[in-house]
N, CA, C and O atoms as a DFTB+ gen file, in Angstrom:
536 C
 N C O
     1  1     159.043      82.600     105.455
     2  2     158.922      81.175     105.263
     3  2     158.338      80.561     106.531
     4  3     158.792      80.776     107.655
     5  1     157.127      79.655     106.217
     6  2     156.954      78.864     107.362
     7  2     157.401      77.886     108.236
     8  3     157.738      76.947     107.515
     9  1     157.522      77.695     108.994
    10  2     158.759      76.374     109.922
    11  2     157.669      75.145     109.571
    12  3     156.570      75.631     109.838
    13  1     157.548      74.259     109.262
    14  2     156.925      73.143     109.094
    15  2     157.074      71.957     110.329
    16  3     157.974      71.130     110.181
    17  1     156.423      71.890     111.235
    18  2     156.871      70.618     112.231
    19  2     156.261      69.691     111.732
    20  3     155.210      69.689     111.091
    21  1     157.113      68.666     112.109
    22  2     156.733      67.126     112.342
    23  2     156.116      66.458     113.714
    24  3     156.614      66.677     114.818
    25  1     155.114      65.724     113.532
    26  2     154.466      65.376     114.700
    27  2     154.568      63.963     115.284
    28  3     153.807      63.158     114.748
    29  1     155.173      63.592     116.049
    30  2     155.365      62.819     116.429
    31  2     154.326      61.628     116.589
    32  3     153.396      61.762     117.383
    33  1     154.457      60.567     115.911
    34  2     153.270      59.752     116.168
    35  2     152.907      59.220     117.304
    36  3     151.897      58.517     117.285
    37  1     153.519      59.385     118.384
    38  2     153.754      58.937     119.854
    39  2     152.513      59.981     120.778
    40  3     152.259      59.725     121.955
    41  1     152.051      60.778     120.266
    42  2     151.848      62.034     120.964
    43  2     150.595      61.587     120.797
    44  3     150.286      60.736     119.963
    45  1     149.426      62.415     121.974
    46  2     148.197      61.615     121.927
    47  2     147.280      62.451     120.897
    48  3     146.082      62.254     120.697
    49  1     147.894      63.187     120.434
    50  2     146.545      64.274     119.441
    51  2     147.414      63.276     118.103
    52  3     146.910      63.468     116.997
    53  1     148.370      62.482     118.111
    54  2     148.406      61.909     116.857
    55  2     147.805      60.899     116.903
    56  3     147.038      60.605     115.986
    57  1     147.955      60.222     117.803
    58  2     146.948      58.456     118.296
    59  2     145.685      58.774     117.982
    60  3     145.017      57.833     117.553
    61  1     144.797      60.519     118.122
    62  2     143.178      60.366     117.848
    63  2     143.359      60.694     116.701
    64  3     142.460      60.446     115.898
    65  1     144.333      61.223     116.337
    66  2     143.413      61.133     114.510
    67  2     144.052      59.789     113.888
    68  3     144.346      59.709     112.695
    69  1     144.189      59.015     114.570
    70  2     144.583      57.810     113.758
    71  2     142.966      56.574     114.119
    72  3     142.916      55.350     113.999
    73  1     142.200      57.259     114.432
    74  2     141.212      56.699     115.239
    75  2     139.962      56.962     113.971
    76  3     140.190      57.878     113.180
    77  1     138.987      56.356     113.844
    78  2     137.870      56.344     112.772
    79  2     137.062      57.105     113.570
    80  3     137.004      57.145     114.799
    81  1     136.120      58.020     112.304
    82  2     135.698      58.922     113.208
    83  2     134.348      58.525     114.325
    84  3     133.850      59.190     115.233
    85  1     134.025      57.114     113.789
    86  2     132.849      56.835     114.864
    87  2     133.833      56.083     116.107
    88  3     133.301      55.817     117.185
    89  1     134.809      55.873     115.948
    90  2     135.770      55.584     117.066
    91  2     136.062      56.621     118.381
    92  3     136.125      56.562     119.609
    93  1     136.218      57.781     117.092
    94  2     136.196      59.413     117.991
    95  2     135.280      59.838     118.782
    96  3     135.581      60.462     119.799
    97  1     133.794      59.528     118.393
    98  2     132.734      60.079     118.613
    99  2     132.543      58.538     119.628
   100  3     132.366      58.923     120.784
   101  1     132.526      57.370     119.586
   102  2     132.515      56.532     120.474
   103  2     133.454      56.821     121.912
   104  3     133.224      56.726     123.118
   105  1     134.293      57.108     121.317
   106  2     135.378      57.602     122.683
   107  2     134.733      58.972     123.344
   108  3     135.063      59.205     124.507
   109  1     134.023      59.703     122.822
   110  2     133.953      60.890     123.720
   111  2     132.535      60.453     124.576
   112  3     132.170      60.782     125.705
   113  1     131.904      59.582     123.567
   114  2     130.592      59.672     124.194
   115  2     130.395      58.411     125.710
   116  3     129.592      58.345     126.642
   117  1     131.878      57.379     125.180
   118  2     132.197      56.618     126.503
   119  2     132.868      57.243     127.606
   120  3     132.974      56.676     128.693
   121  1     133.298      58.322     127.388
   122  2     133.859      59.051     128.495
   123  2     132.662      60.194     129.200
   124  3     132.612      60.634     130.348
   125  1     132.178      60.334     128.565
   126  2     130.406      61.114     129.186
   127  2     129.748      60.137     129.535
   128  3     129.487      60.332     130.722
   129  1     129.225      58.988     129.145
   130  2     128.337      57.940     129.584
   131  2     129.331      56.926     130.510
   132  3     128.689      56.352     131.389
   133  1     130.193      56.729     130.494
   134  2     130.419      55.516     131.070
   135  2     130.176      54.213     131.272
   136  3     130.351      53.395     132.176
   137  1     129.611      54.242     129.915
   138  2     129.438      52.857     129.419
   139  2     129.610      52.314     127.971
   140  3     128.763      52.654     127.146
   141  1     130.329      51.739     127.702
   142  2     131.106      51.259     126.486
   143  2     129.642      50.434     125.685
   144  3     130.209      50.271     124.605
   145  1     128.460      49.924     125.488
   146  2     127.872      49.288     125.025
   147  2     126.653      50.849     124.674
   148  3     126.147      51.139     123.591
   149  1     126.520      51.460     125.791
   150  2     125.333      52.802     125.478
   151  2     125.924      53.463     124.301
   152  3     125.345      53.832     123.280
   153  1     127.723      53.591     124.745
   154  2     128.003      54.677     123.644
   155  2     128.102      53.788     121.750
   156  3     127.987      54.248     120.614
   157  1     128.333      52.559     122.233
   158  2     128.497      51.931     120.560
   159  2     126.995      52.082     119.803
   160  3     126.798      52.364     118.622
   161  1     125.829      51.757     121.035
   162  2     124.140      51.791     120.340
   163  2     124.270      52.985     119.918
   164  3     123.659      53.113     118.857
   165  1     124.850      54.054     120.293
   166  2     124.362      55.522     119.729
   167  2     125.135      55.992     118.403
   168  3     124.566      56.552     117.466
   169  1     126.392      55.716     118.441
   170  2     127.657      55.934     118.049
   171  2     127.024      54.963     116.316
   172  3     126.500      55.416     115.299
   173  1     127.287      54.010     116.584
   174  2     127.133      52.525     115.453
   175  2     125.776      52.377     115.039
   176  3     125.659      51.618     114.077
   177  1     124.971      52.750     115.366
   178  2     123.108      52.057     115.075
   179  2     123.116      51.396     114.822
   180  3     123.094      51.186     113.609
   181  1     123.175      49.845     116.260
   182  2     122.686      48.722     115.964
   183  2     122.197      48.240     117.122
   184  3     122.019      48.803     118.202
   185  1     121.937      46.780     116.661
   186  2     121.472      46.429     118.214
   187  2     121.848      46.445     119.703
   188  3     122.651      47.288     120.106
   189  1     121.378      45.675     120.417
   190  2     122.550      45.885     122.054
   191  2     123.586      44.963     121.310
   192  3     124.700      45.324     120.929
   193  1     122.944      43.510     121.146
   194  2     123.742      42.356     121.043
   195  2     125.070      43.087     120.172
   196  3     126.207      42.721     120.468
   197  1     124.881      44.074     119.150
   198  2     126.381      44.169     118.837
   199  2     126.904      45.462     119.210
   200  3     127.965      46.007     118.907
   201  1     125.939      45.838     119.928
   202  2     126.746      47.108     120.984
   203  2     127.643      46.700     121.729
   204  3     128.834      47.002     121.658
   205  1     126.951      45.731     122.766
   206  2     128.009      45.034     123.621
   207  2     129.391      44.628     123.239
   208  3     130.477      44.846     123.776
   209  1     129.046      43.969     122.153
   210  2     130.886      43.317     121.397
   211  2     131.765      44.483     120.948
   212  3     132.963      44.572     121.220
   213  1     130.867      45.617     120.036
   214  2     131.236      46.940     119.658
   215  2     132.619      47.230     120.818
   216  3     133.847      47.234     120.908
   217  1     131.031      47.508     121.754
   218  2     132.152      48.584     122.961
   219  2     133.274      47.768     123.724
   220  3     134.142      48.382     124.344
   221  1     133.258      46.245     123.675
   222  2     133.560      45.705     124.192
   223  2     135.137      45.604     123.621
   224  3     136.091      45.900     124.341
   225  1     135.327      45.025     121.859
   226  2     136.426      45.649     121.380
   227  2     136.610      46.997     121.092
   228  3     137.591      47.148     120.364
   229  1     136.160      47.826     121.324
   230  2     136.517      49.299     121.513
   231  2     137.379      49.383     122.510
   232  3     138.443      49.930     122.222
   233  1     137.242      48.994     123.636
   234  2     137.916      48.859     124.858
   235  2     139.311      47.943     124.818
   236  3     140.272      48.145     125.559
   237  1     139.250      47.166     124.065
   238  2     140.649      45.975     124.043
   239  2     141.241      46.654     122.772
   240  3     142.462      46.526     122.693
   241  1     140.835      47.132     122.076
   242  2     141.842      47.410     121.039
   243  2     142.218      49.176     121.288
   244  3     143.340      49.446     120.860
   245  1     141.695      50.017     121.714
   246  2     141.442      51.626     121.623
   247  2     142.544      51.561     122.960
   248  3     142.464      50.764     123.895
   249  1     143.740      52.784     122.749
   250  2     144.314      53.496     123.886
   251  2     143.733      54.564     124.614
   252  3     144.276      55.646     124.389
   253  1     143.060      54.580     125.189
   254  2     141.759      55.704     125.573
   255  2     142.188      56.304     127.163
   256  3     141.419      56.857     127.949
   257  1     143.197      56.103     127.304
   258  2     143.689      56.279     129.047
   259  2     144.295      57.933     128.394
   260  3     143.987      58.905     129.085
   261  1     144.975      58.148     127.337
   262  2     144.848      59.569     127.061
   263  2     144.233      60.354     126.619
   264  3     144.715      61.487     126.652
   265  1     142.713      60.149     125.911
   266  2     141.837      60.527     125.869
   267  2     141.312      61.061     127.074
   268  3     140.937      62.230     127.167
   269  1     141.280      60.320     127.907
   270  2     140.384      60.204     129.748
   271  2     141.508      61.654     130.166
   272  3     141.052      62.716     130.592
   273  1     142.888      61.423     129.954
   274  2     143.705      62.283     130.964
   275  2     143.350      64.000     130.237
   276  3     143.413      65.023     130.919
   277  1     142.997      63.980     128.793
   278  2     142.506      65.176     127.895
   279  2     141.869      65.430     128.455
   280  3     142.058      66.599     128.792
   281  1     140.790      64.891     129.011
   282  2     139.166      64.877     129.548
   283  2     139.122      65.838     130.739
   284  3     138.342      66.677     131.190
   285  1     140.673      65.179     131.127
   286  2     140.764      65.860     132.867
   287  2     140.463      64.668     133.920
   288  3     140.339      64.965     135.108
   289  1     140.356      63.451     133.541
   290  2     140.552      62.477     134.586
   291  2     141.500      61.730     134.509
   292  3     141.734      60.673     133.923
   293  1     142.186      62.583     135.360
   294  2     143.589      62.003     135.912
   295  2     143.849      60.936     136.652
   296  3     143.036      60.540     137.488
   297  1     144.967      60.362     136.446
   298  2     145.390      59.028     137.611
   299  2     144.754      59.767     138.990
   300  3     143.717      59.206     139.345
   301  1     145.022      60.537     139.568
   302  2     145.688      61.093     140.475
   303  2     143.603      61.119     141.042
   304  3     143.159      60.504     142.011
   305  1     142.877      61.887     140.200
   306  2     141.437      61.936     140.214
   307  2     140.843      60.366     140.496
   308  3     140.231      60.040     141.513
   309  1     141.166      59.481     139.366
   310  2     141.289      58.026     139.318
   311  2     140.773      57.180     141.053
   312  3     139.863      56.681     141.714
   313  1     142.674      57.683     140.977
   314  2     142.953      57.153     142.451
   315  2     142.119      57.245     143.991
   316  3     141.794      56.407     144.832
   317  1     141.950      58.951     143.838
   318  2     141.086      59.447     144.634
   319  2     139.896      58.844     145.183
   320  3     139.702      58.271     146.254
   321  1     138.737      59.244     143.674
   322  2     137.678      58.370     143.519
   323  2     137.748      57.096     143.834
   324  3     137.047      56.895     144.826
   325  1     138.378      55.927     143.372
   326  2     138.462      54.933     143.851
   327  2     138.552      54.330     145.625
   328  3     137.861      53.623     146.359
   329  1     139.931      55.158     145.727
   330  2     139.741      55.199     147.409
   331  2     138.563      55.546     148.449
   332  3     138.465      55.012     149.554
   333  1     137.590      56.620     147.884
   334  2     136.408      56.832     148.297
   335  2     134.991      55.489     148.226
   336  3     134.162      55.094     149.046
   337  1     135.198      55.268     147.319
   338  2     134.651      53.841     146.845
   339  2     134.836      52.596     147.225
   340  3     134.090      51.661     146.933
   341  1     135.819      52.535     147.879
   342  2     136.589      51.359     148.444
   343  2     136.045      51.569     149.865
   344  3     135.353      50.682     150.366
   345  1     136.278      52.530     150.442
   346  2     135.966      52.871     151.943
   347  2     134.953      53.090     152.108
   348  3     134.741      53.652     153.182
   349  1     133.464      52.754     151.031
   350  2     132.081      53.280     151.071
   351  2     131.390      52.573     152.164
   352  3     131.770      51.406     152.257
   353  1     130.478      52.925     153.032
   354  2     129.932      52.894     154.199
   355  2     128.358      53.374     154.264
   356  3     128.014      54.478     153.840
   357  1     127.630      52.627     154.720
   358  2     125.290      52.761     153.924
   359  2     125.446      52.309     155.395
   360  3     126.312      51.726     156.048
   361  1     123.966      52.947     155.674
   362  2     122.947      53.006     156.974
   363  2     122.078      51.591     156.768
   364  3     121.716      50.992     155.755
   365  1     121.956      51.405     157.807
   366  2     120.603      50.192     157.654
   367  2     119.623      50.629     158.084
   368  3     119.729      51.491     158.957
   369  1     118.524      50.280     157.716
   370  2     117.408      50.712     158.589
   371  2     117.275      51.205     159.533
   372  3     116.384      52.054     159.526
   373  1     118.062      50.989     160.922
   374  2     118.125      51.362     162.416
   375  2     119.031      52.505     162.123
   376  3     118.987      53.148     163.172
   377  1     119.760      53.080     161.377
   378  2     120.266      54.140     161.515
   379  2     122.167      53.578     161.322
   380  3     123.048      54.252     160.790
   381  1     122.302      52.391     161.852
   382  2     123.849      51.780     162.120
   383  2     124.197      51.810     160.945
   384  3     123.506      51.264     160.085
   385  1     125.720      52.662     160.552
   386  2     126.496      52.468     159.929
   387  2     127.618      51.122     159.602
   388  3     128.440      50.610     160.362
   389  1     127.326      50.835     158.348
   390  2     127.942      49.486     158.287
   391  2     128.642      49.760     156.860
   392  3     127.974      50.363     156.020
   393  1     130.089      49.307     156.507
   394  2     130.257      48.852     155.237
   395  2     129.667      48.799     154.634
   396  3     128.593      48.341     155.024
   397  1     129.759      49.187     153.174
   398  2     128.939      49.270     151.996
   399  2     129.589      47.728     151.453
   400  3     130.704      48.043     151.036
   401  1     129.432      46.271     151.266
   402  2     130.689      45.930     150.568
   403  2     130.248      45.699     148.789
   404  3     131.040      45.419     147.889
   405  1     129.160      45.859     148.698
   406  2     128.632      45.630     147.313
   407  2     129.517      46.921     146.578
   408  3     130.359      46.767     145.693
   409  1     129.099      48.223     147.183
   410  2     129.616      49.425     146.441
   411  2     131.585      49.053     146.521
   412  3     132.274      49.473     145.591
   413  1     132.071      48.487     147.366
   414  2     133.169      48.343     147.777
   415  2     133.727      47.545     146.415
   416  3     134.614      47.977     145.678
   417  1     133.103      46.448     146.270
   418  2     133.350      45.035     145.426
   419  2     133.624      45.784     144.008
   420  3     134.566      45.606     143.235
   421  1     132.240      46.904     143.867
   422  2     132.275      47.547     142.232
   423  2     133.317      48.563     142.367
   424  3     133.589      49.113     141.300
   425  1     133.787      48.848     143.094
   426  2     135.297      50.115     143.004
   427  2     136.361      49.475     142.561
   428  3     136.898      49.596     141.460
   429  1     136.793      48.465     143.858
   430  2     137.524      47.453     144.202
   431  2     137.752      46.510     142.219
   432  3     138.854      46.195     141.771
   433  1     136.591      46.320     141.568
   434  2     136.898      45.368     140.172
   435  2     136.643      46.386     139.073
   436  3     136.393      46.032     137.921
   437  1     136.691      47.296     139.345
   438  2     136.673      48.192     138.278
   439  2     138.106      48.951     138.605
   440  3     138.549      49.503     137.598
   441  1     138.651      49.052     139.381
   442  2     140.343      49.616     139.655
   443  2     141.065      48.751     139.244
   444  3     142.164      49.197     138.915
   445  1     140.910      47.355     139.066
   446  2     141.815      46.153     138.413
   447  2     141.280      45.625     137.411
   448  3     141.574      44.477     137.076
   449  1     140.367      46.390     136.728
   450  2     140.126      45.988     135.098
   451  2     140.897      47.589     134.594
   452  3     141.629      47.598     133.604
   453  1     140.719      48.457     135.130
   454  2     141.755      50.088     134.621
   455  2     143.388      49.105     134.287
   456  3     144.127      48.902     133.323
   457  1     143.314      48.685     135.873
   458  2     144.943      48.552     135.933
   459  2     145.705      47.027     135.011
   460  3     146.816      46.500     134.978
   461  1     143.746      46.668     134.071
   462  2     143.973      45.645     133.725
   463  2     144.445      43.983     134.124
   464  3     144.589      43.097     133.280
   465  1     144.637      43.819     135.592
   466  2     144.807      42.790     136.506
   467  2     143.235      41.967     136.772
   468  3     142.914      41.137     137.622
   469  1     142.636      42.452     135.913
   470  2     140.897      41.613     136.127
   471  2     140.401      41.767     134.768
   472  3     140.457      42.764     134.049
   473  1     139.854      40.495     134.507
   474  2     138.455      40.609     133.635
   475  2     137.754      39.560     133.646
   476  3     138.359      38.491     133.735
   477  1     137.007      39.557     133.603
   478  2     135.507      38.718     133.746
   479  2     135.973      37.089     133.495
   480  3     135.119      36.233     133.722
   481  1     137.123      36.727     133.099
   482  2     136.910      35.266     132.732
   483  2     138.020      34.819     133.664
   484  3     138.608      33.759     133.450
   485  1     138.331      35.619     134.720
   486  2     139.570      35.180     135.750
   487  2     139.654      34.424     136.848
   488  3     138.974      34.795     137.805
   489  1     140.313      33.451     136.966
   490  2     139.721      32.048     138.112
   491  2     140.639      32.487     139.161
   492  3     141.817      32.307     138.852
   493  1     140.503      32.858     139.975
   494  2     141.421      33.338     141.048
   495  2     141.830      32.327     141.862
   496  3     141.106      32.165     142.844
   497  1     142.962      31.438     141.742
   498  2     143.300      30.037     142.343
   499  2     143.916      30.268     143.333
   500  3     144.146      29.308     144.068
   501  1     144.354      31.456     143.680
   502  2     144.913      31.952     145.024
   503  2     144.241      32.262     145.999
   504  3     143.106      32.565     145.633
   505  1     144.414      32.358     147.365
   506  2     143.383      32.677     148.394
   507  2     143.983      33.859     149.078
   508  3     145.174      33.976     149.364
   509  1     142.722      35.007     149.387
   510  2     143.138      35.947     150.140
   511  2     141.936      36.339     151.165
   512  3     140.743      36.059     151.281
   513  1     142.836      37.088     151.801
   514  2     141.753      37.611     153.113
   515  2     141.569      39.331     153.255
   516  3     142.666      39.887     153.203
   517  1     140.691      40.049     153.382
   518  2     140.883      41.214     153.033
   519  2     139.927      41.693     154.893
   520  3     138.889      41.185     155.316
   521  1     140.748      42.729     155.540
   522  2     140.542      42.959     156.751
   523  2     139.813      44.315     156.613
   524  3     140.486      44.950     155.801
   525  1     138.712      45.105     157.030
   526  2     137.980      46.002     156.780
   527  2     138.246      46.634     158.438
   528  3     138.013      46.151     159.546
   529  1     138.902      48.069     157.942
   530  2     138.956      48.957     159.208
   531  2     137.653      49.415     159.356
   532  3     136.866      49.708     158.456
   533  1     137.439      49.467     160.871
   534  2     135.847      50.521     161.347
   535  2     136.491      51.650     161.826
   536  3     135.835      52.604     162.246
Protein backbone atom coordinates (compact mmCIF):
# COMPACT_ATOMS: atom_id res chain seq x y z
CA UNK A 1 0.00 0.00 0.00
CA UNK A 2 1.08 3.45 -0.76
CA UNK A 3 1.48 6.16 2.15
CA UNK A 4 -0.35 9.10 0.57
CA UNK A 5 0.99 12.62 1.98
CA UNK A 6 -0.63 15.70 2.34
CA UNK A 7 1.02 18.86 1.33
CA UNK A 8 0.94 21.53 3.11
CA UNK A 9 -0.28 24.65 1.47
CA UNK A 10 2.24 26.79 3.36
CA UNK A 11 5.20 25.17 1.62
CA UNK A 12 6.72 26.99 -1.35
CA UNK A 13 6.42 24.12 -4.12
CA UNK A 14 2.63 24.50 -3.04
CA UNK A 15 2.46 28.49 -3.42
CA UNK A 16 4.02 27.74 -7.31
CA UNK A 17 1.58 25.59 -8.40
CA UNK A 18 -1.01 27.77 -7.17
CA UNK A 19 0.53 30.33 -9.61
CA UNK A 20 -0.83 30.53 -13.54
CA UNK A 21 1.38 29.14 -15.71
CA UNK A 22 2.44 32.45 -17.47
CA UNK A 23 2.88 33.63 -13.82
CA UNK A 24 5.45 30.63 -13.58
CA UNK A 25 7.19 31.32 -16.63
CA UNK A 26 7.00 35.22 -15.70
CA UNK A 27 8.63 34.43 -12.39
CA UNK A 28 11.50 32.47 -13.75
CA UNK A 29 12.15 34.68 -16.52
CA UNK A 30 12.11 37.83 -13.81
CA UNK A 31 14.55 36.13 -11.86
CA UNK A 32 17.04 35.65 -15.06
CA UNK A 33 16.31 39.13 -16.42
CA UNK A 34 15.79 41.25 -13.65
CA UNK A 35 13.34 43.09 -14.82
CA UNK A 36 9.69 42.72 -14.14
CA UNK A 37 8.33 44.71 -17.41
CA UNK A 38 11.12 42.63 -20.03
CA UNK A 39 9.85 39.47 -18.48
CA UNK A 40 5.80 40.35 -18.79
CA UNK A 41 6.67 41.63 -22.88
CA UNK A 42 7.98 38.11 -23.37
CA UNK A 43 5.95 36.08 -20.99
CA UNK A 44 2.23 38.04 -21.99
CA UNK A 45 2.72 39.43 -25.78
CA UNK A 46 1.89 42.79 -25.42
CA UNK A 47 2.91 46.07 -25.43
CA UNK A 48 5.53 47.87 -22.97
CA UNK A 49 2.62 50.12 -21.79
CA UNK A 50 1.03 46.86 -20.39
CA UNK A 51 4.19 45.16 -19.64
CA UNK A 52 5.00 47.71 -17.26
CA UNK A 53 1.56 47.40 -15.19
CA UNK A 54 1.85 43.45 -15.96
CA UNK A 55 5.17 43.20 -14.12
CA UNK A 56 4.38 45.78 -12.01
CA UNK A 57 1.29 43.80 -10.38
CA UNK A 58 3.21 40.71 -10.71
CA UNK A 59 5.39 42.12 -8.15
CA UNK A 60 2.57 43.45 -5.56
CA UNK A 61 0.50 40.59 -5.73
CA UNK A 62 3.20 37.35 -6.42
CA UNK A 63 5.27 35.90 -3.19
CA UNK A 64 8.43 35.46 -5.21
CA UNK A 65 11.09 35.91 -2.24
CA UNK A 66 10.80 31.91 -2.31
CA UNK A 67 11.07 31.44 -5.64
CA UNK A 68 14.48 33.80 -5.53
CA UNK A 69 15.68 31.59 -2.29
CA UNK A 70 14.90 28.14 -4.88
CA UNK A 71 16.97 30.07 -7.32
CA UNK A 72 19.80 30.19 -4.76
CA UNK A 73 19.58 33.89 -3.90
CA UNK A 74 19.66 33.99 -0.56
CA UNK A 75 19.10 36.75 2.10
CA UNK A 76 22.43 36.13 3.16
CA UNK A 77 23.73 36.52 -0.97
CA UNK A 78 21.07 39.52 -0.94
CA UNK A 79 22.79 41.14 1.85
CA UNK A 80 26.22 40.65 0.63
CA UNK A 81 25.64 42.07 -2.78
CA UNK A 82 23.99 44.93 -1.50
CA UNK A 83 26.73 45.86 0.94
CA UNK A 84 29.14 45.81 -2.02
CA UNK A 85 26.89 48.25 -3.79
CA UNK A 86 26.47 50.50 -1.10
CA UNK A 87 30.28 50.89 -0.60
CA UNK A 88 30.77 51.28 -4.55
CA UNK A 89 33.71 53.57 -5.35
CA UNK A 90 34.61 54.90 -9.71
CA UNK A 91 37.85 56.68 -10.79
CA UNK A 92 37.61 60.05 -12.35
CA UNK A 93 39.46 60.93 -15.03
CA UNK A 94 42.77 61.81 -13.05
CA UNK A 95 42.86 58.43 -11.76
CA UNK A 96 41.26 59.68 -7.93
CA UNK A 97 39.11 57.39 -6.38
CA UNK A 98 35.89 58.82 -5.26
CA UNK A 99 32.46 57.39 -4.16
CA UNK A 100 30.33 56.01 -6.60
CA UNK A 101 27.02 57.76 -5.09
CA UNK A 102 24.71 57.20 -8.13
CA UNK A 103 25.64 53.30 -8.02
CA UNK A 104 25.29 53.78 -4.12
CA UNK A 105 21.64 55.55 -4.39
CA UNK A 106 20.54 52.33 -6.86
CA UNK A 107 21.69 49.60 -4.12
CA UNK A 108 20.77 51.75 -1.29
CA UNK A 109 16.56 51.98 -3.07
CA UNK A 110 16.47 48.82 -4.33
CA UNK A 111 17.37 47.14 -0.62
CA UNK A 112 14.23 49.14 0.73
CA UNK A 113 11.84 48.34 -2.02
CA UNK A 114 13.09 44.16 -1.21
CA UNK A 115 12.58 45.13 2.40
CA UNK A 116 9.55 46.94 1.08
CA UNK A 117 10.20 50.34 3.22
CA UNK A 118 10.30 52.31 -0.38
CA UNK A 119 8.37 52.80 -3.41
CA UNK A 120 8.27 55.31 -5.85
CA UNK A 121 5.34 57.43 -4.49
CA UNK A 122 7.11 58.04 -0.92
CA UNK A 123 7.45 61.69 0.47
CA UNK A 124 10.09 61.36 2.95
CA UNK A 125 9.02 64.20 5.57
CA UNK A 126 11.78 63.25 7.79
CA UNK A 127 15.32 64.52 7.52
CA UNK A 128 18.47 62.54 7.51
CA UNK A 129 22.11 62.79 7.10
CA UNK A 130 24.08 59.92 5.82
CA UNK A 131 28.11 60.13 6.63
CA UNK A 132 30.32 58.27 3.89
CA UNK A 133 33.55 56.50 5.30
CA UNK A 134 36.90 56.98 3.02
Amino acid sequence: MSKITKLSKNTPEAKQRNLTIKQRKWLQLYIKLGNAKEAARQVYDCTDGSAGVIGWENLQKLNYSEAMEMAGLTDKLLLQSHLDGIGAYRSDMTGQILPDFKVRHQYLETALKLKKRFNDTNNFSEEFTMTWKR
